[in-house]
C-alpha positions as CSV (number, residue, x, y, z in Angstrom):
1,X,211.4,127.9,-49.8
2,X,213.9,125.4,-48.7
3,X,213.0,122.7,-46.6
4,X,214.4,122.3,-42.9
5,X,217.9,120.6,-42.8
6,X,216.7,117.9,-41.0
7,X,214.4,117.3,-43.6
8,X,217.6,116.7,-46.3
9,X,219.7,113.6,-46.5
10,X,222.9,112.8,-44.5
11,X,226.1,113.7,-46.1
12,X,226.1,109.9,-46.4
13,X,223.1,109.4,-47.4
14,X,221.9,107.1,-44.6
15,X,221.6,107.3,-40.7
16,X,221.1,110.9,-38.7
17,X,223.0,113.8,-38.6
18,X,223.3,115.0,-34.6
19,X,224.4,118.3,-35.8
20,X,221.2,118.9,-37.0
21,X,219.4,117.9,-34.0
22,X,218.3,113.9,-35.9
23,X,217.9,111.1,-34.3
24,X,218.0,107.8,-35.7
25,X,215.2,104.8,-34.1
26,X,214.3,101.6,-35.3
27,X,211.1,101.8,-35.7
28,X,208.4,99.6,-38.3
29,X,211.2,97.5,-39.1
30,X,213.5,99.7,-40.4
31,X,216.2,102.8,-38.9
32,X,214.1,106.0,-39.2
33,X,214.6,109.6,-38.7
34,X,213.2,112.1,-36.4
35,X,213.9,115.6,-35.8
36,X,212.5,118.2,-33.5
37,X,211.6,121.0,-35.8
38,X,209.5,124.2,-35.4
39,X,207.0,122.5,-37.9
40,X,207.0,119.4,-36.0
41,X,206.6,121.6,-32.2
42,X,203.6,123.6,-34.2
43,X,202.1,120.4,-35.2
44,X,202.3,118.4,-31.5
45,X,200.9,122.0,-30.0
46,X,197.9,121.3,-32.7
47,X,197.5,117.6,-32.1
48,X,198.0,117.9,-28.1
49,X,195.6,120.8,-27.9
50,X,197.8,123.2,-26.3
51,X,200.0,126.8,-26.9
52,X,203.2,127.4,-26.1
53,X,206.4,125.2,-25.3
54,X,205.7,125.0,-21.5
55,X,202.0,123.8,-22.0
56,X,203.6,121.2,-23.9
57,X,206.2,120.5,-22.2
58,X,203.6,119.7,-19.3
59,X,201.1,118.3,-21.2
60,X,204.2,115.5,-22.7
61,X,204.3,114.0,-19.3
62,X,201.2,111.9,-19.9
63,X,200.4,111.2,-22.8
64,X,198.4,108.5,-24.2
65,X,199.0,106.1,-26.5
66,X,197.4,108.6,-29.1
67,X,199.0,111.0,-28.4
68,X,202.3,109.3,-28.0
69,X,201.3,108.4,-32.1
70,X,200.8,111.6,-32.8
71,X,203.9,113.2,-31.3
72,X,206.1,110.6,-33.0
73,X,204.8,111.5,-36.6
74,X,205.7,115.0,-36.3
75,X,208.9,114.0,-35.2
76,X,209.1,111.5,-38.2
77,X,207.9,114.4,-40.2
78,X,210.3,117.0,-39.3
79,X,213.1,113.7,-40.1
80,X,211.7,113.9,-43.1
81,X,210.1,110.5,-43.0
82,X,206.7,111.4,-44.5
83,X,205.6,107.8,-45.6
84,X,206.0,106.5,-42.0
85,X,204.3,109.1,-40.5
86,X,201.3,109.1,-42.6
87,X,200.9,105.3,-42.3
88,X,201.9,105.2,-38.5
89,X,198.4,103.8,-37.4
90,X,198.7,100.8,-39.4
91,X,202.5,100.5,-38.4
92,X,204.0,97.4,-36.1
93,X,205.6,100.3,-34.0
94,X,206.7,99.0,-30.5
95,X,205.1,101.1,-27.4
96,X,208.7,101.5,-25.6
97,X,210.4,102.0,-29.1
98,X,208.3,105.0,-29.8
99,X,208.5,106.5,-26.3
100,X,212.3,106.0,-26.3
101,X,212.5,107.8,-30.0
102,X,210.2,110.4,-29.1
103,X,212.4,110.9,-26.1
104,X,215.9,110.8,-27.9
105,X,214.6,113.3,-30.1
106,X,213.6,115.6,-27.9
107,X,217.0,115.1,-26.1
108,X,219.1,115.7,-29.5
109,X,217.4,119.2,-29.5
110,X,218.7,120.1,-26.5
């Protein structure tokens, strides 16, 4: 099984490929990727307690700060940015940072 493209590295090996639907945000410190994939949807639909893309869709417009934290580490995921996400508690992540990525990632998949 391969992994999802935006999980693989830039032809460049650094920074985001639009084309694949990534986003790049600075983010702990450091440029990060984020991609909206069907893992990361399945994972926010799991973590946001709610089925289908129009229950989350609605259920995005207020989020908490949890869940904000939670929707940006399946993003970082799906960017393939594993160590970030699983350490994103203890992270210096800025509030308007994360929104902003979380946003610009959702707008890339457009």
């Amino acid at each position: 099984m391969h992994a999802h493209p935006c999980a693989q590295p830039s032809p460049t090996g650094r920074g985001s490929n639009a084309a694949r639907g990534e986003v790049t945000a600075e983010l702990a410190g450091a440029p990060r990727r984020l991609c909206l994939t069907l893992g990361a949807l399945a994972e926010m639909e799991g973590a946001l307690r709610v089925e289908g893309i129009e229950a989350l869709a609605a259920r995005m417009r207020a989020l908490s700060a949890g869940d904000l934290m939670a929707v940006l580490a399946a993003l970082l995921r799906g960017g393939g940015e594993h160590e970030l996400a699983e350490g994103l508690s203890a992270a210096r992540v800025d509030a308007r940072a994360a929104a902003e990525a979380v946003a610009a990632a959702f707008a890339a998949a457009v």
